[in-house]
VEXBALO-567848 format. One record per residue: chain; x, y, z of N, C-alpha, C in turn; residue number from 0; residue in three letters. Coordinates in steps of 0.2 Angstrom, whole numbers. Each point is the difference from the previous one (the first is absolute). Last residue first. Example, Ala and Ser with C-alpha at 12.3 -4.5 7.8 and 13.67 -1.06 7.14 Angstrom:
<atoms>
<atom cadena="A" n_xx="64" n_yy="-11" n_zz="35" ca_xx="4" ca_yy="6" ca_zz="1" c_xx="-4" c_yy="5" c_zz="3" num="1" residuo="ser"/>
<atom cadena="A" n_xx="2" n_yy="-28" n_zz="0" ca_xx="-4" ca_yy="6" ca_zz="0" c_xx="4" c_yy="6" c_zz="0" num="0" residuo="ala"/>
</atoms>
This chain:
<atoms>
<atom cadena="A" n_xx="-174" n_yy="-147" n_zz="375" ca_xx="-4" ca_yy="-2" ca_zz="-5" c_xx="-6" c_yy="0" c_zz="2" num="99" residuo="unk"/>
<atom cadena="A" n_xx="20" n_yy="13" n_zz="14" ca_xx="-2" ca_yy="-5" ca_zz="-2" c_xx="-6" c_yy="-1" c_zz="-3" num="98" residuo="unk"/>
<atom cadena="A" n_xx="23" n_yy="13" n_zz="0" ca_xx="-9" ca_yy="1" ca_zz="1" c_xx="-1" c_yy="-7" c_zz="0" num="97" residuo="unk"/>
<atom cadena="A" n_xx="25" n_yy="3" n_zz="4" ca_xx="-4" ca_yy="0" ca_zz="-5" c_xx="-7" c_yy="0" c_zz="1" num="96" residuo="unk"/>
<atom cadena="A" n_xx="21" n_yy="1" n_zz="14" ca_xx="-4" ca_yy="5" ca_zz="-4" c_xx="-3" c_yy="0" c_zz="-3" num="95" residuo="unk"/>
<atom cadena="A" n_xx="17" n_yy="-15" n_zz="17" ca_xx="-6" ca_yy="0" ca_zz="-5" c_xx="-4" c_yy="4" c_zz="-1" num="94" residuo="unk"/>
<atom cadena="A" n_xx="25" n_yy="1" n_zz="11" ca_xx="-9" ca_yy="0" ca_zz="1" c_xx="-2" c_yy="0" c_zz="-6" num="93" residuo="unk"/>
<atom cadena="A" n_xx="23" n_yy="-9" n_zz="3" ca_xx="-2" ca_yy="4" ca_zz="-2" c_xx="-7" c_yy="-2" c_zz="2" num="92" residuo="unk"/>
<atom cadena="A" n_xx="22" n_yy="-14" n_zz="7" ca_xx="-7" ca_yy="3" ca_zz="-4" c_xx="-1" c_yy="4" c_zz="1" num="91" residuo="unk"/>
<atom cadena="A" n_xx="23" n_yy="-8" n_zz="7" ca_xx="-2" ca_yy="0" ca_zz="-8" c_xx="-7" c_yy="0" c_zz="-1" num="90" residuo="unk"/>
<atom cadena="A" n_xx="7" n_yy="-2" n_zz="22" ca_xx="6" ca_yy="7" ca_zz="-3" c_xx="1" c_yy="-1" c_zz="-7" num="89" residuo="unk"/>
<atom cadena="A" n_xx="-13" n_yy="-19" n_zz="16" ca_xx="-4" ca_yy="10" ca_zz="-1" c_xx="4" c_yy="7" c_zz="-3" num="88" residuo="unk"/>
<atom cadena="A" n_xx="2" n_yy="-27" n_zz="2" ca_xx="1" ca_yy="2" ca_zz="-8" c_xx="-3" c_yy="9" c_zz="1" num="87" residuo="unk"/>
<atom cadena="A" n_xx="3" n_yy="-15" n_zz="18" ca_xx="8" ca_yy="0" ca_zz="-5" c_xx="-2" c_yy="3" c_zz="-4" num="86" residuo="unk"/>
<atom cadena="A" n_xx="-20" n_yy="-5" n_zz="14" ca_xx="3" ca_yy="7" ca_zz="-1" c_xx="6" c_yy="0" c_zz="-3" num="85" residuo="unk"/>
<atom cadena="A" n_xx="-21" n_yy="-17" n_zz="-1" ca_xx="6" ca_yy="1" ca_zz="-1" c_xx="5" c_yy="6" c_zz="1" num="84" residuo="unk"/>
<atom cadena="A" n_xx="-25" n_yy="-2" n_zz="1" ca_xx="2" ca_yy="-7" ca_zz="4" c_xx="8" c_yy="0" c_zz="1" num="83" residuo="unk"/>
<atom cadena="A" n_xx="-11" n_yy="15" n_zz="-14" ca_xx="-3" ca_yy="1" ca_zz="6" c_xx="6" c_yy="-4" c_zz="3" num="82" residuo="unk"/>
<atom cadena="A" n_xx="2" n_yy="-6" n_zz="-23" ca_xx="4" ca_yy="6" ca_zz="4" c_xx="-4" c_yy="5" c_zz="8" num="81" residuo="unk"/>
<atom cadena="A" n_xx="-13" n_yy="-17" n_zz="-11" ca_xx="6" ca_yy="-2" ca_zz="-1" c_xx="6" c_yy="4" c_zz="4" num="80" residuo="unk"/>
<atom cadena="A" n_xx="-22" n_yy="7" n_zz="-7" ca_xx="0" ca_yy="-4" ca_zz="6" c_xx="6" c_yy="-3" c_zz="2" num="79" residuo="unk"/>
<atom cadena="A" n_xx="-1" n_yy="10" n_zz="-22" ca_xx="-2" ca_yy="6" ca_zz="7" c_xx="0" c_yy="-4" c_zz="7" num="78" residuo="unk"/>
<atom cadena="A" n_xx="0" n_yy="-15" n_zz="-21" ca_xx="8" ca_yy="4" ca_zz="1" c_xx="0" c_yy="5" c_zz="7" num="77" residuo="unk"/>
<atom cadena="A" n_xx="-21" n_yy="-7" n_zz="-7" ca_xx="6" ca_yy="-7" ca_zz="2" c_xx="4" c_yy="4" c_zz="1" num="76" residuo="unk"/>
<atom cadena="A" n_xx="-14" n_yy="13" n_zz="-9" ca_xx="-2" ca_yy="0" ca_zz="5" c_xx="4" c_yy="-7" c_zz="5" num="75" residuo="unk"/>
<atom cadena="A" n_xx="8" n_yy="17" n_zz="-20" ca_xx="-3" ca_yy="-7" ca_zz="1" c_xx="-1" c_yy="-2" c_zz="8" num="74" residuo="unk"/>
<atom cadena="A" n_xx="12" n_yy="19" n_zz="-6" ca_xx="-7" ca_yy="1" ca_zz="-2" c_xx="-2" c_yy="-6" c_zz="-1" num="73" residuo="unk"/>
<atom cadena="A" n_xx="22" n_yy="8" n_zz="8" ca_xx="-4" ca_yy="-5" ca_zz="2" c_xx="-7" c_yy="1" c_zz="-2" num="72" residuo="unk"/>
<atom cadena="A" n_xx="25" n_yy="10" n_zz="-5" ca_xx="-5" ca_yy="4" ca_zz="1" c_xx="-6" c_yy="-6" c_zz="1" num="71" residuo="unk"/>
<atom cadena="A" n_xx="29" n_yy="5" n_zz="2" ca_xx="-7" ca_yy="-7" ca_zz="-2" c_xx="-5" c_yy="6" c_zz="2" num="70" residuo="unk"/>
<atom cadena="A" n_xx="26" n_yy="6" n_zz="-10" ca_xx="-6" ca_yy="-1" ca_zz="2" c_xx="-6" c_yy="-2" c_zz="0" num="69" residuo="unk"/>
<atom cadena="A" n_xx="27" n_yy="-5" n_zz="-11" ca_xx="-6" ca_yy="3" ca_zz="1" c_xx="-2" c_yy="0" c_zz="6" num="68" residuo="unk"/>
<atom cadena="A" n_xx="20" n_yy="-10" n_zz="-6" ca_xx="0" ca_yy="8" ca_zz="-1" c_xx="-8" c_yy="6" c_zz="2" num="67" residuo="unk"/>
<atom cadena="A" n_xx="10" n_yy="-26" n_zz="-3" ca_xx="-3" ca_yy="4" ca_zz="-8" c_xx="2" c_yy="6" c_zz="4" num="66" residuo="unk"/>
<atom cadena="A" n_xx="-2" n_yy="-15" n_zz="15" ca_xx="6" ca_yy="-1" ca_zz="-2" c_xx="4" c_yy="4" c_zz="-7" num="65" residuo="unk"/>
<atom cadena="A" n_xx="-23" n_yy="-2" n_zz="13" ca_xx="7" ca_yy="5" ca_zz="4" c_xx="4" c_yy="1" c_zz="-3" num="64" residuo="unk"/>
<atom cadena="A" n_xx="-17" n_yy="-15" n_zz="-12" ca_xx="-2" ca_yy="7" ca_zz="0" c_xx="5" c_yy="5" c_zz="6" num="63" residuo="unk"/>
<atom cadena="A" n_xx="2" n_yy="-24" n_zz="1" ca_xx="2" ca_yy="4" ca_zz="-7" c_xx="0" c_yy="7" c_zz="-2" num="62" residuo="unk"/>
<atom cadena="A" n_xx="-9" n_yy="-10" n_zz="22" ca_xx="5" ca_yy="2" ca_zz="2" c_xx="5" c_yy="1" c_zz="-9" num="61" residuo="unk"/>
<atom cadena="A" n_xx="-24" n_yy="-3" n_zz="2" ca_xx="3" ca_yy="4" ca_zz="1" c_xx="6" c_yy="2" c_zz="3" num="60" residuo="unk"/>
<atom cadena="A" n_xx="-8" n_yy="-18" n_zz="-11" ca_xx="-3" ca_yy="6" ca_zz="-4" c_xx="3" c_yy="5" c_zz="3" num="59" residuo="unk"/>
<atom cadena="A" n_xx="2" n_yy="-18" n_zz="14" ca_xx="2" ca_yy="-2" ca_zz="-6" c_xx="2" c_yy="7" c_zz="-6" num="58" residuo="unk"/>
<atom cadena="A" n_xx="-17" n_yy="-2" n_zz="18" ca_xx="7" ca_yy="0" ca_zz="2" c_xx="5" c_yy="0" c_zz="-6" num="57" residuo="unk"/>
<atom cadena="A" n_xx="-23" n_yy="-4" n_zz="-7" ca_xx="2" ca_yy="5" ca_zz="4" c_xx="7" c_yy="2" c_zz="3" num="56" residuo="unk"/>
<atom cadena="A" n_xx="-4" n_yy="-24" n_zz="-6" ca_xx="-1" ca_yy="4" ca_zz="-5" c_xx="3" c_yy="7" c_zz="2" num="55" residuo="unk"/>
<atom cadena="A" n_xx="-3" n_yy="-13" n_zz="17" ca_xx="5" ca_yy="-1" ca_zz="-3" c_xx="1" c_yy="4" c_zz="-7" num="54" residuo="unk"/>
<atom cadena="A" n_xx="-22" n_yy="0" n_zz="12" ca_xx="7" ca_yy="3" ca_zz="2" c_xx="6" c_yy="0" c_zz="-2" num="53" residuo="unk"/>
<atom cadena="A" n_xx="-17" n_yy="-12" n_zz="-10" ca_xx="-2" ca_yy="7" ca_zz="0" c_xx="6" c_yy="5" c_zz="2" num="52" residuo="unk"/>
<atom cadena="A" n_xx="-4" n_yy="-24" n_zz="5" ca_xx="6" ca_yy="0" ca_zz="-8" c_xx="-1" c_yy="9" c_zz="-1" num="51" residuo="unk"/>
<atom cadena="A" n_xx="-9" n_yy="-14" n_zz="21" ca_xx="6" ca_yy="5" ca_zz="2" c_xx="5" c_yy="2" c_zz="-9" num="50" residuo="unk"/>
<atom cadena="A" n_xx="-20" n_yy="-16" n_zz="4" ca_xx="6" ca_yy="-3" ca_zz="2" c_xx="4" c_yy="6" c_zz="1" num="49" residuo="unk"/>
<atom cadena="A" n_xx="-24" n_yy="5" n_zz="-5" ca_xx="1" ca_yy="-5" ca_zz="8" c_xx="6" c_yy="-4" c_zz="0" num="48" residuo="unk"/>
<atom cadena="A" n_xx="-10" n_yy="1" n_zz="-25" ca_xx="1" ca_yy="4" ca_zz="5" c_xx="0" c_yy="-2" c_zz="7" num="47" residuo="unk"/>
<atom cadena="A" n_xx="-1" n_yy="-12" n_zz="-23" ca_xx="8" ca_yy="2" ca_zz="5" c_xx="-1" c_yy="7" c_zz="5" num="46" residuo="unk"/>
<atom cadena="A" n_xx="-18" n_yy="-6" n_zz="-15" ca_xx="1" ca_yy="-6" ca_zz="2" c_xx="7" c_yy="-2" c_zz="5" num="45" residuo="unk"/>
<atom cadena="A" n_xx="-8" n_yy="21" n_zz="-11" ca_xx="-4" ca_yy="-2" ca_zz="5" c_xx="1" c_yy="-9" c_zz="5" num="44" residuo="unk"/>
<atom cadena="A" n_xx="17" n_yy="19" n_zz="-14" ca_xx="-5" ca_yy="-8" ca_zz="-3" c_xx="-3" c_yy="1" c_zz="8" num="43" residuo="unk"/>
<atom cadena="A" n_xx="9" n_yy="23" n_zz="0" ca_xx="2" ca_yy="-7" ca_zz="-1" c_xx="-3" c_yy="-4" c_zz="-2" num="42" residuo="unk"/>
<atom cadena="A" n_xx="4" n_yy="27" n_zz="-2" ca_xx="-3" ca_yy="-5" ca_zz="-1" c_xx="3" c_yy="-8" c_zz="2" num="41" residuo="unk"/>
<atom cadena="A" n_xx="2" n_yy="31" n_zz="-1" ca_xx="4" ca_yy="-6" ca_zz="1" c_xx="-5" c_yy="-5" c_zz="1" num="40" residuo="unk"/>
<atom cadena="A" n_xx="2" n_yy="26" n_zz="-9" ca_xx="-3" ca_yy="-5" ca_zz="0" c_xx="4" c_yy="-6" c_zz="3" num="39" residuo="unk"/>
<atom cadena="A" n_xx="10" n_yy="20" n_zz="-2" ca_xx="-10" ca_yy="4" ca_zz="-2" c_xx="-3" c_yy="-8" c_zz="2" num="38" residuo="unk"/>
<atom cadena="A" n_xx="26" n_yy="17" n_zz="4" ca_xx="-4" ca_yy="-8" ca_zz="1" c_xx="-8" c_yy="-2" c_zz="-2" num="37" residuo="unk"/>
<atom cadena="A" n_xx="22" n_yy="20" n_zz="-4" ca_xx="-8" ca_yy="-1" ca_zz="3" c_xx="0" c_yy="-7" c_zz="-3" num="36" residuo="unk"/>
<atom cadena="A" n_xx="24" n_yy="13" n_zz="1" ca_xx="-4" ca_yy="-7" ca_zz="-1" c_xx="-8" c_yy="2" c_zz="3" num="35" residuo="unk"/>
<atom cadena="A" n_xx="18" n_yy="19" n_zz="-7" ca_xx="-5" ca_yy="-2" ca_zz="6" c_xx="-1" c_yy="-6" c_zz="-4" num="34" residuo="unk"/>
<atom cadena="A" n_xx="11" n_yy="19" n_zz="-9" ca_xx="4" ca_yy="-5" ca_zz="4" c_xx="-5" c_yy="-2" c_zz="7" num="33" residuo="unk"/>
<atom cadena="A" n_xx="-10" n_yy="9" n_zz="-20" ca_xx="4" ca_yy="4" ca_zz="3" c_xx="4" c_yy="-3" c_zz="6" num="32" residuo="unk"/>
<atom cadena="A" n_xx="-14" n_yy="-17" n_zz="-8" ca_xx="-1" ca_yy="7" ca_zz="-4" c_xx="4" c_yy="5" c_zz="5" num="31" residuo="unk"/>
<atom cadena="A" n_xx="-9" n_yy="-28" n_zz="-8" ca_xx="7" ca_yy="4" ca_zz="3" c_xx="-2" c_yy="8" c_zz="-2" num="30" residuo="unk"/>
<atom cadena="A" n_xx="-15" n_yy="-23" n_zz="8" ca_xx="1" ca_yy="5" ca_zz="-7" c_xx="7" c_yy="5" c_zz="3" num="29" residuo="unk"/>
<atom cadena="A" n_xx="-13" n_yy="-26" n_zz="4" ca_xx="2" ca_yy="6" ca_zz="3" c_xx="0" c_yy="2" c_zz="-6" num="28" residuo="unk"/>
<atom cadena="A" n_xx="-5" n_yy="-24" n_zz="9" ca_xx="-3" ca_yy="2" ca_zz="-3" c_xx="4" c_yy="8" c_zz="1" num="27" residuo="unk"/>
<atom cadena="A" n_xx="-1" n_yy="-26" n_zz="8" ca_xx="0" ca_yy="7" ca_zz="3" c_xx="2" c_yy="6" c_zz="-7" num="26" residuo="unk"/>
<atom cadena="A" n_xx="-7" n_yy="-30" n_zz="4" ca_xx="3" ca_yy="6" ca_zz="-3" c_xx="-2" c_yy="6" c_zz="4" num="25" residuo="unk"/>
<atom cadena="A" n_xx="-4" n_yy="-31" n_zz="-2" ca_xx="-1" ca_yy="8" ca_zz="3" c_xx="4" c_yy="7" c_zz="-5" num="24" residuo="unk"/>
<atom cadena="A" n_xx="1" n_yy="-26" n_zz="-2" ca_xx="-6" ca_yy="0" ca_zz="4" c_xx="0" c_yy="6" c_zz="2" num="23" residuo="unk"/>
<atom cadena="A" n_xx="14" n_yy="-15" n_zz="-19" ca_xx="-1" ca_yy="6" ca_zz="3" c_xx="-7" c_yy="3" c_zz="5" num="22" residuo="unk"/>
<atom cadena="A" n_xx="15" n_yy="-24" n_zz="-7" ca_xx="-5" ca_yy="4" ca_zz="0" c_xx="-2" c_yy="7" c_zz="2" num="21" residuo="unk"/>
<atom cadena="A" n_xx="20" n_yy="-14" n_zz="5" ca_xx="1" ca_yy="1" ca_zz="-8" c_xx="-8" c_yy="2" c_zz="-2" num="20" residuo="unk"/>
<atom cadena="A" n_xx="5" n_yy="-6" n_zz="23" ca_xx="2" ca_yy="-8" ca_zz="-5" c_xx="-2" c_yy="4" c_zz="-7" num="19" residuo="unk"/>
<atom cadena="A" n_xx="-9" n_yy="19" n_zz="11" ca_xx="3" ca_yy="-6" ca_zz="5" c_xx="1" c_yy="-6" c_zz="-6" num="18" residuo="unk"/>
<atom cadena="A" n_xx="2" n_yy="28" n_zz="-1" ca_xx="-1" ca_yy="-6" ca_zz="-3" c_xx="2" c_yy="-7" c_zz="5" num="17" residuo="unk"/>
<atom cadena="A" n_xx="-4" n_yy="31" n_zz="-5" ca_xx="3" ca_yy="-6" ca_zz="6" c_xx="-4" c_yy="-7" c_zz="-2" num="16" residuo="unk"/>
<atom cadena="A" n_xx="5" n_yy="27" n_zz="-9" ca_xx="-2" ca_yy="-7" ca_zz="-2" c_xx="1" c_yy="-3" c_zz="7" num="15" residuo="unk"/>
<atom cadena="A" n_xx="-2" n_yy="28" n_zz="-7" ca_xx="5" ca_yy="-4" ca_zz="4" c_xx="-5" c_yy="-8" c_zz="-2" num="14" residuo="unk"/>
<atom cadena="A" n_xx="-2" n_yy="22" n_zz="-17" ca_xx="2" ca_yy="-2" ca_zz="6" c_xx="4" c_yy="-5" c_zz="2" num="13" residuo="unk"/>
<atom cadena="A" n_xx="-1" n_yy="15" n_zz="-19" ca_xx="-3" ca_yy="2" ca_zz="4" c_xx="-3" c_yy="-4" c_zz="6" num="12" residuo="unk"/>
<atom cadena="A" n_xx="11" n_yy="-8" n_zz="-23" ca_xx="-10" ca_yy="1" ca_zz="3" c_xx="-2" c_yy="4" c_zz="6" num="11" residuo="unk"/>
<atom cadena="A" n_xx="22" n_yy="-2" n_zz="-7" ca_xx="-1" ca_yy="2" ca_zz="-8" c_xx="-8" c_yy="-1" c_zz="3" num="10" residuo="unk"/>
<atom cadena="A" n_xx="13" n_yy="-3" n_zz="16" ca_xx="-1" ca_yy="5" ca_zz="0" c_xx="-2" c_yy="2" c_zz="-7" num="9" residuo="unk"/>
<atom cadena="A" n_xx="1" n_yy="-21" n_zz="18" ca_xx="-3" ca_yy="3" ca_zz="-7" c_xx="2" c_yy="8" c_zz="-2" num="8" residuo="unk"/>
<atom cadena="A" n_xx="9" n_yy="-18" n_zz="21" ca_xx="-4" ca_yy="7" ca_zz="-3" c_xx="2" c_yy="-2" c_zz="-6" num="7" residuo="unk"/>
<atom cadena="A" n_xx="-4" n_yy="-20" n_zz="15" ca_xx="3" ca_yy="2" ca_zz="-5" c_xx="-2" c_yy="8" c_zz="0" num="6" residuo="unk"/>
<atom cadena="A" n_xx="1" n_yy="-25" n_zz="19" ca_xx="-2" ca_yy="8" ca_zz="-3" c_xx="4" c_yy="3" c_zz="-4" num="5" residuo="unk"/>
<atom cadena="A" n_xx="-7" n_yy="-26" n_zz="10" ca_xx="6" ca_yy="4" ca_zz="-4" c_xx="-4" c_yy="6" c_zz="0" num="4" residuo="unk"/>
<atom cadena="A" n_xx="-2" n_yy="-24" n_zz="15" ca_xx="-2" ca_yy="6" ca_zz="-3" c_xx="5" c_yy="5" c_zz="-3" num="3" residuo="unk"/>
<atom cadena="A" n_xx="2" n_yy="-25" n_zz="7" ca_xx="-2" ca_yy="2" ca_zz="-7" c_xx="-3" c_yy="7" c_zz="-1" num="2" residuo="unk"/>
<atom cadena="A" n_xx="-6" n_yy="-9" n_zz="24" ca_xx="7" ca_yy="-2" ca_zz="-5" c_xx="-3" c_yy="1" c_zz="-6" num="1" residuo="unk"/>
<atom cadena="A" n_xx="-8" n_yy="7" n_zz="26" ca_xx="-2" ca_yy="-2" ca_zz="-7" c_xx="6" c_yy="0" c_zz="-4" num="0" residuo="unk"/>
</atoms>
């Protein structure tokens, strides 16, 4: 797919991805004690089933190496994500959070 861009946001706390200049998703987190927690990630439904999630993901999380931090994957996307992916198993942290 062309024209895709991704942006961190850090003034909104998260990650953007924009096809042809639309934003059709985001990843969402919270910075806390040198931990990135990822809480939410979302595509346009109408861009899903191209691989924009992963690239996102990927993307969020090789910044988040870059930063110094760790990934905590409490977004069920991101959780699956790093299943799938082991590069990224010497930057996550288990998810501890109770669930809701």
């Amino acid at each position: 797919m062309e024209n895709v861009t991704i942006d961190h946001r850090p003034d909104s706390a998260r990650y953007e991805i924009s096809v042809a200049g639309e934003t059709v998703g985001l990843s969402r987190y919270r910075d806390s004690n040198g931990q990135r927690v990822f809480l939410h990630t979302e595509v346009d439904p109408a861009y899903q089933g191209q691989g924009l999630a992963s690239k996102l993901i990927a993307l969020a999380l090789d910044d988040t190496r870059r930063s110094g931090l760790r990934v905590v994957a409490s977004c069920p996307m991101v959780a699956a994500f790093v299943e799938k992916h082991h590069e990224y198993d010497d930057i996550v942290d288990r998810d501890t959070t109770p669930p809701a």
